[in-house]
Backbone as a chain_set.jsonl record, in Angstrom:
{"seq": "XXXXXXXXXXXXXXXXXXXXXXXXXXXXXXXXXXXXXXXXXXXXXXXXXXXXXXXXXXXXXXXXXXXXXXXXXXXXXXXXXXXXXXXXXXXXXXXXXXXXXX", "coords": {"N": [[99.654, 109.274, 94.078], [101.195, 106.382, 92.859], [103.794, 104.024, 93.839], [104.684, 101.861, 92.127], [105.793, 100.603, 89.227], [103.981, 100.071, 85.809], [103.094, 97.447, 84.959], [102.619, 95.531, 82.122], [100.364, 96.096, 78.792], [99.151, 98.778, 77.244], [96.787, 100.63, 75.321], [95.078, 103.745, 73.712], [92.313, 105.913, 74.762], [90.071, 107.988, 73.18], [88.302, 110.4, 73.949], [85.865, 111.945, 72.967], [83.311, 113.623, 73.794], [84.397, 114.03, 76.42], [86.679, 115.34, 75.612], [88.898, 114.597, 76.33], [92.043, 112.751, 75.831], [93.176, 109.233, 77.055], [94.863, 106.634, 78.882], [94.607, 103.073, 78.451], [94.441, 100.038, 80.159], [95.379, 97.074, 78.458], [94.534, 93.697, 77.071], [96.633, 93.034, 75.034], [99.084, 94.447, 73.268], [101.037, 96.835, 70.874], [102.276, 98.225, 72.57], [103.732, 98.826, 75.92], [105.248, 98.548, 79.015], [107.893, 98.601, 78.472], [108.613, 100.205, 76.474], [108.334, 103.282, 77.088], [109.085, 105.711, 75.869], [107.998, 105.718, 73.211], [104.994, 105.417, 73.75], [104.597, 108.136, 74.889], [105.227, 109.518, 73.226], [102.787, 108.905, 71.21], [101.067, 109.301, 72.647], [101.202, 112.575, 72.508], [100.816, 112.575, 69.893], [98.455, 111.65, 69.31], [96.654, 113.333, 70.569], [97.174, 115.8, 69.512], [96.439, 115.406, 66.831], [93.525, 114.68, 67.283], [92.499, 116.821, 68.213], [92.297, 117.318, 71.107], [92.728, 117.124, 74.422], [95.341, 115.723, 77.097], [94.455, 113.749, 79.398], [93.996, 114.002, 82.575], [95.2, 111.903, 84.757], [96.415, 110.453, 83.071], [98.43, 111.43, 82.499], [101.495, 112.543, 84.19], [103.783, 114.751, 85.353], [106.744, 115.663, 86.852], [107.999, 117.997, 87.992], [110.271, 119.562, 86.115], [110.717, 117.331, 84.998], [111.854, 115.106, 82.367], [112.124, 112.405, 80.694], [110.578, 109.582, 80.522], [108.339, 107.008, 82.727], [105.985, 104.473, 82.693], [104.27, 104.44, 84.779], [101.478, 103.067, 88.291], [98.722, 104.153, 89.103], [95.459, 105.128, 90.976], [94.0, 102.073, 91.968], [95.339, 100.07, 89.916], [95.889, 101.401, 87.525], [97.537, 102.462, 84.523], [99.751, 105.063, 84.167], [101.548, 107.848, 83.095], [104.767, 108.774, 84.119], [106.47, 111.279, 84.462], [109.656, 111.875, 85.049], [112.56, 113.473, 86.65], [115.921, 113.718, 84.876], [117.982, 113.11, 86.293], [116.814, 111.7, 88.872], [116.851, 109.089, 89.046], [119.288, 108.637, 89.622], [121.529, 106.609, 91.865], [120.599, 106.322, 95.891], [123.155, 107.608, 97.981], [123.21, 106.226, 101.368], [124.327, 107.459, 105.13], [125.693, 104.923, 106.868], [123.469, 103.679, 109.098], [123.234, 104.173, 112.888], [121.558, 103.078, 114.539], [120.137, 100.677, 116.112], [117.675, 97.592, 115.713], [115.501, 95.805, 117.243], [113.518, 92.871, 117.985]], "CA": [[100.547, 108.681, 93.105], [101.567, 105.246, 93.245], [105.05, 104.334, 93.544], [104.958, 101.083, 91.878], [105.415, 100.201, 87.73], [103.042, 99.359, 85.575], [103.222, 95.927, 83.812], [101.354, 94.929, 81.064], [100.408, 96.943, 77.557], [98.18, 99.859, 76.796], [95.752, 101.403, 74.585], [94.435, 105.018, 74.148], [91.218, 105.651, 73.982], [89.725, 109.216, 72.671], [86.619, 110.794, 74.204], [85.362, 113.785, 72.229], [82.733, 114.101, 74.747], [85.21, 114.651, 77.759], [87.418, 116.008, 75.166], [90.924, 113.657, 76.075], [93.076, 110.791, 75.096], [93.905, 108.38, 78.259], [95.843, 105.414, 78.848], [93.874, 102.164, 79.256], [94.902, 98.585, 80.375], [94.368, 96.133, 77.189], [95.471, 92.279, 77.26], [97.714, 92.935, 73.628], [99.341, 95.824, 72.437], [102.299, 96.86, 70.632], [102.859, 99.358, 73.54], [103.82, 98.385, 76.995], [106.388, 99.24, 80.095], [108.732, 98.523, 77.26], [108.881, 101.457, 75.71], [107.54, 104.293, 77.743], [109.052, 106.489, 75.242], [106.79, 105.371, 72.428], [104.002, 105.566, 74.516], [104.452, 109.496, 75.401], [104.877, 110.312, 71.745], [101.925, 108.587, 70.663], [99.718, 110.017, 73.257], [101.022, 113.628, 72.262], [100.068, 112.777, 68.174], [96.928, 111.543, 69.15], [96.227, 114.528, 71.285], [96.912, 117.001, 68.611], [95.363, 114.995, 65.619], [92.124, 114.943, 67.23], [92.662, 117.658, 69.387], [91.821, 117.13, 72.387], [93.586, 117.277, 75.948], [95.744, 114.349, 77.306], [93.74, 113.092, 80.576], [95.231, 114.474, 83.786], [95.398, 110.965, 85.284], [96.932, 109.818, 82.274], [100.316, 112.132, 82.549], [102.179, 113.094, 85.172], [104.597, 115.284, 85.028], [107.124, 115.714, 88.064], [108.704, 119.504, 88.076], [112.082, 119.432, 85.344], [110.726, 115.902, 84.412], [112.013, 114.605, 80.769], [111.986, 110.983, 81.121], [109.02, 108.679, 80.878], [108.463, 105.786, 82.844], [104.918, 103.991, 83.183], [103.329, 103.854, 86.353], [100.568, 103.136, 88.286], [97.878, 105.124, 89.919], [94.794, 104.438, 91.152], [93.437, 101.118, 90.772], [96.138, 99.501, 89.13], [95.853, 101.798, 86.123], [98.156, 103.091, 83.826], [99.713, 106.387, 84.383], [102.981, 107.933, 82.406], [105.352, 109.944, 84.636], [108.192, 112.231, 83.553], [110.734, 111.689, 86.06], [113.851, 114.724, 85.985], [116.492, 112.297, 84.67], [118.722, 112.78, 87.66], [116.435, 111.21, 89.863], [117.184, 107.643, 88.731], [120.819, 107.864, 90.231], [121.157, 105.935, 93.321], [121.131, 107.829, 96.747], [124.345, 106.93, 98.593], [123.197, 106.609, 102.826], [125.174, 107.159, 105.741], [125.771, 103.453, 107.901], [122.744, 103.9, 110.727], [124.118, 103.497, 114.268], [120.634, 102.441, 115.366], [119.466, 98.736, 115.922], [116.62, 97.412, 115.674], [115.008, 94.583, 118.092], [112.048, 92.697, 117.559]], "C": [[101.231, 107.486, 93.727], [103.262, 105.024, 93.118], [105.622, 102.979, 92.699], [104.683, 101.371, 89.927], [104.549, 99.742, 87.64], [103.444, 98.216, 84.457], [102.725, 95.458, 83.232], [100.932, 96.36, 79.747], [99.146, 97.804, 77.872], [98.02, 100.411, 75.846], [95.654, 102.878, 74.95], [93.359, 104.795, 73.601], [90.982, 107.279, 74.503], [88.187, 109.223, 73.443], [86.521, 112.223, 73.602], [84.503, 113.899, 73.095], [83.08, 114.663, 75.853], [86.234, 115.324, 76.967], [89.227, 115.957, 75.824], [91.156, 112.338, 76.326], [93.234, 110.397, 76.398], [94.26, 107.405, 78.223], [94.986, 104.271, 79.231], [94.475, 100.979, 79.27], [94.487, 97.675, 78.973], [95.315, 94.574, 77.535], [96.397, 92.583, 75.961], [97.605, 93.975, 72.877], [100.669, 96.069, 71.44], [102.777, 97.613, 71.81], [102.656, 98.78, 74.993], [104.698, 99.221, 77.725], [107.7, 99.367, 79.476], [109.511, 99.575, 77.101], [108.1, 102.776, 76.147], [107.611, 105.54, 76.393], [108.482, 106.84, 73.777], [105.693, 106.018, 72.547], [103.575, 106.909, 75.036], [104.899, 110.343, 73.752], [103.735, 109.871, 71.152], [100.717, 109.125, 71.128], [100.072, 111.475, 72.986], [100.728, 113.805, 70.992], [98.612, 112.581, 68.085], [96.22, 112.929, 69.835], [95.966, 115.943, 70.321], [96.11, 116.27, 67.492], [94.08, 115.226, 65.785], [91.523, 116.089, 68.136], [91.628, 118.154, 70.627], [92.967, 117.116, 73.426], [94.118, 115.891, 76.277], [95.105, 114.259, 79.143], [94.548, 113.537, 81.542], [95.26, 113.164, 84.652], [95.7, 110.153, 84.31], [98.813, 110.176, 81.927], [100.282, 112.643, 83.527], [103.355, 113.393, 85.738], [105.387, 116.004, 86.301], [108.189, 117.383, 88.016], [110.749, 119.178, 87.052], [111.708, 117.642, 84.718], [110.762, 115.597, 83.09], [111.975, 112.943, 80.413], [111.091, 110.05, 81.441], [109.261, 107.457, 80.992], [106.566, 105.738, 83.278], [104.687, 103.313, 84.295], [102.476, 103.512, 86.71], [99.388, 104.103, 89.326], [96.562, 104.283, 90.503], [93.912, 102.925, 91.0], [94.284, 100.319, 90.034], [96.792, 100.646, 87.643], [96.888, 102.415, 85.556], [98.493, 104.504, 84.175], [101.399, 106.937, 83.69], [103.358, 109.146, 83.126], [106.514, 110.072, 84.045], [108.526, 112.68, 84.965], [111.971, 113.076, 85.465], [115.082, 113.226, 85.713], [117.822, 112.173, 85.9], [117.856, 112.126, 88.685], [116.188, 109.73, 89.96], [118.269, 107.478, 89.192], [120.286, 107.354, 91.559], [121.205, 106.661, 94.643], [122.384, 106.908, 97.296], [123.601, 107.753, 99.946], [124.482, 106.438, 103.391], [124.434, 105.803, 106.448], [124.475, 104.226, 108.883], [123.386, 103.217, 111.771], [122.888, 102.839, 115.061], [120.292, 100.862, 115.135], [118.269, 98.469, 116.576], [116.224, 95.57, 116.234], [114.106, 94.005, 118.306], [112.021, 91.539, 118.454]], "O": [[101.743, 107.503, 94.847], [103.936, 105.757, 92.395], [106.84, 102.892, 92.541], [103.787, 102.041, 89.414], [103.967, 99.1, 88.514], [103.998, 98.315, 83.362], [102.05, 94.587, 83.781], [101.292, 97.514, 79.983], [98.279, 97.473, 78.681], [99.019, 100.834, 75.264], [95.977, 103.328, 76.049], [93.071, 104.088, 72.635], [91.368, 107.795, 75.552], [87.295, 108.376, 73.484], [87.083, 113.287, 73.86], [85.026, 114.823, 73.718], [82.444, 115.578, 76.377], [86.878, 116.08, 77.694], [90.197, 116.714, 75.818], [90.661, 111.322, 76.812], [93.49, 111.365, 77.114], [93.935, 106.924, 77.138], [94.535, 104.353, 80.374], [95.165, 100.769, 78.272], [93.332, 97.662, 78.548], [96.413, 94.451, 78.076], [97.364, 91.874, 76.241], [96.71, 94.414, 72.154], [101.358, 95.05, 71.399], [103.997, 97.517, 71.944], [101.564, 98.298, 75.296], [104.982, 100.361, 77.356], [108.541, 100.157, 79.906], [110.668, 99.826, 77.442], [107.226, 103.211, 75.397], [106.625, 106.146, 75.973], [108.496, 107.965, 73.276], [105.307, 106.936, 71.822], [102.467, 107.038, 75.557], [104.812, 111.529, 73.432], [103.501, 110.652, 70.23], [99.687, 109.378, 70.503], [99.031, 112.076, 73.251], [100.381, 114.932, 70.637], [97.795, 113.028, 67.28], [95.171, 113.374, 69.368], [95.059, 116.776, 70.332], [94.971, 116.706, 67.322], [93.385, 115.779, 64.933], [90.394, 116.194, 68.614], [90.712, 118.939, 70.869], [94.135, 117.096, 73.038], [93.507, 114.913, 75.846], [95.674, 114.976, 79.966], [95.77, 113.485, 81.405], [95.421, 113.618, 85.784], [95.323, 108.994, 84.48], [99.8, 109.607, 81.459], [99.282, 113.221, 83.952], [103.973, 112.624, 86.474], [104.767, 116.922, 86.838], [109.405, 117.186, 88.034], [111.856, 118.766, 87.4], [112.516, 116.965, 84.082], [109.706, 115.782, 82.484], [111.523, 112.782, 79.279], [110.855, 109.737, 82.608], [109.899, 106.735, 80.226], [105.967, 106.601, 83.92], [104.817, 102.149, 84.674], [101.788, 103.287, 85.714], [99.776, 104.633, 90.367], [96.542, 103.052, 90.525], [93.238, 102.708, 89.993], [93.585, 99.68, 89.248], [97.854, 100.571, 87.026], [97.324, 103.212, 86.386], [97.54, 105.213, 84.498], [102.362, 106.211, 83.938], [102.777, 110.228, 83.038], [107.274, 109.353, 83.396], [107.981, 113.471, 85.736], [112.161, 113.478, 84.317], [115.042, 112.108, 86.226], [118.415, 111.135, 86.196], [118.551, 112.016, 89.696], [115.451, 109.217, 90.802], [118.614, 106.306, 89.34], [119.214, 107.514, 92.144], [121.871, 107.696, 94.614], [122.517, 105.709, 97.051], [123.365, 108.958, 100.033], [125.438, 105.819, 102.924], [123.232, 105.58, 106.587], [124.681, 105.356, 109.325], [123.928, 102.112, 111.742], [123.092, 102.162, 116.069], [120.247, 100.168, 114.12], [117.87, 98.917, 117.651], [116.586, 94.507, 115.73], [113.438, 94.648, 119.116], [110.99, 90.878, 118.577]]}, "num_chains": 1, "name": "protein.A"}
């Protein structure tokens, strides 16, 4: 898992043969980094409408996670994690006493 956003819009696209919805890169969408929360209701209507499974490299879901932000994973690609929503506060460090000499 990558630790960087993803920037730029996405598509789903349906495989009845693999039997699930996943997130793909498109140049023009209505759906982007925008609105993650769009983007994680639309992939759970399409999931049940045609019912099928949502891609396990398409969600990723972090233990207590409610909160969707689009990431990326392999490859650049698209990936929607559910963050717990406490883990967006900031951390507060202690001062380091070490220095560093190059």
């Amino acid at each position: 898992m990558a630790g960087r956003k993803y920037q730029g819009f996405v598509a789903f696209e349906v495989s009845k043969a693999k039997g699930t919805v996943k997130l793909v890169p498109t140049a023009k969408s209505e759906y982007s980094e925008k609105n993650p929360e769009v983007i994680f209701a639309k992939l759970k209507e399409i999931a049940k409408q045609h019912s099928v499974e949502i891609d396990q490299w398409s969600l990723f879901e972090i233990k207590g996670g409610t909160e969707p932000v689009l990431m990326t994973y392999r490859y650049g690609k698209p990936c929607l994690t559910l963050f717990p929503k406490d883990s967006r506060k900031p951390t507060s460090r202690k001062p380091s006493d070490k220095i560093l000499i190059v």
